[in-house]
C-alpha positions in Angstrom: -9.5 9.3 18.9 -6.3 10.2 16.4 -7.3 9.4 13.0 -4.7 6.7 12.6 -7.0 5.4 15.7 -9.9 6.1 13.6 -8.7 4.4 10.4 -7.7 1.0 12.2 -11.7 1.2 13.7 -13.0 1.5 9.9 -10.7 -1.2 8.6 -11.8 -3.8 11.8 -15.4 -2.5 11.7 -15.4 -2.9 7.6 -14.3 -6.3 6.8 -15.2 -9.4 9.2 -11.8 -10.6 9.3 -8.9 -8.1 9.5 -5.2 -9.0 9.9 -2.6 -6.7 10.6 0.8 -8.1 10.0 4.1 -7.6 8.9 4.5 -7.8 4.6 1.5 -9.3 3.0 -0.2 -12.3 2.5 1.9 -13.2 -0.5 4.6 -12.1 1.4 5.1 -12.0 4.5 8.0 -10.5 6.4 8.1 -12.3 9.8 7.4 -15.8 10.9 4.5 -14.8 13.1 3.0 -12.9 10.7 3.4 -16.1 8.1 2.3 -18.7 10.6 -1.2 -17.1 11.2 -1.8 -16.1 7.6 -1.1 -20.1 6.8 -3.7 -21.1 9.3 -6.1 -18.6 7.9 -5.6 -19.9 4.1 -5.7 -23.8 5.9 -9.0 -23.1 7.2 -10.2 -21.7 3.7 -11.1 -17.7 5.9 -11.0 -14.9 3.6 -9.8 -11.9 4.8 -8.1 -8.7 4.6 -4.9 -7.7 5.6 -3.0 -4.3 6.6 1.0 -4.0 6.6 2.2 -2.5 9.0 5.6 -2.3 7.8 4.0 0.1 5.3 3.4 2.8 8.1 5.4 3.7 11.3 1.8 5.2 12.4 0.0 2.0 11.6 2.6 -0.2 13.6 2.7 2.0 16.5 -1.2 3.0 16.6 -2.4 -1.0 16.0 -0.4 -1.6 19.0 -2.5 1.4 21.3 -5.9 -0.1 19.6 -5.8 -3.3 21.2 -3.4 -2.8 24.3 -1.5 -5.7 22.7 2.3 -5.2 22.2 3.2 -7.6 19.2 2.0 -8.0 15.7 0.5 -10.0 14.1 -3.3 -9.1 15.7 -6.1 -11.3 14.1 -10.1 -9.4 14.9 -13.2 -10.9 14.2 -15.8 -9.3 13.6 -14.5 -6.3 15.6 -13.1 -8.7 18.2 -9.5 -8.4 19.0 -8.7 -11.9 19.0 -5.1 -12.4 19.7 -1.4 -12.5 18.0 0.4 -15.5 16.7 0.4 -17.7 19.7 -2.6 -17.4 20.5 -4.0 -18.1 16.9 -1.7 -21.0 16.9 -3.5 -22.5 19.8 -6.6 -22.0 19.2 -6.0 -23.6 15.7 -4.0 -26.7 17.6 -7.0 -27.3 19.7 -9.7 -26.8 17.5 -10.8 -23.8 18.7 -10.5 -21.2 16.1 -13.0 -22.6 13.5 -15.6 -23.3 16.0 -15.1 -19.4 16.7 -15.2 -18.4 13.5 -18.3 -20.2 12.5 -19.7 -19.3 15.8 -19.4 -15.5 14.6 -20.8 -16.5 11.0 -17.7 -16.7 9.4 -17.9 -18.4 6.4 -15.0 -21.3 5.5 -13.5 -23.2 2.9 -15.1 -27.1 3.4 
């Protein structure tokens, strides 16, 4: 495993809800990247967040992680659980907090 590999482990293994996405946050550079991070704040998740705009290495070796070519890429407790669309519709349907308080996730009433 390359240690840019390694490091993107630790960060998903460390915190129970990891984003990686384009800017921050605050803010954030792409309308994918803004849409999930809105539905994460909706639902009251904290969570941490990597840049990838930060790092050609982090964009390119997130992408090899998961086997997923877009960003942004939402895990749960280590679970790769999708990019923007996919957030989106689990959201839509109410599917993404019952996951998330199915894997002890802890959200905003």
């Amino acid at each position: 495993m390359s240690d840019i590999q390694s490091q993107i482990k630790a960060q998903v293994d460390a915190n129970p809800v990891m984003l990686f996405m384009k800017g921050t946050p605050q803010f954030p550079q792409c309308g994918f990247s803004s849409v999930v991070v809105q539905i994460l704040d909706h639902l009251g998740v904290d969570y941490q967040s990597a840049n990838v705009l930060e790092s050609d290495e982090l964009r390119h070796g997130i992408k090899e992680f998961s086997d997923w070519p877009t960003i942004p890429q939402l895990y749960v407790k280590g679970e790769f659980v999708g990019g923007c669309d996919i957030v989106r519709e689990m959201f839509e349907q109410g599917e993404l907090r019952q996951f998330l308080q199915d894997k002890g996730v802890p959200l905003a009433a």
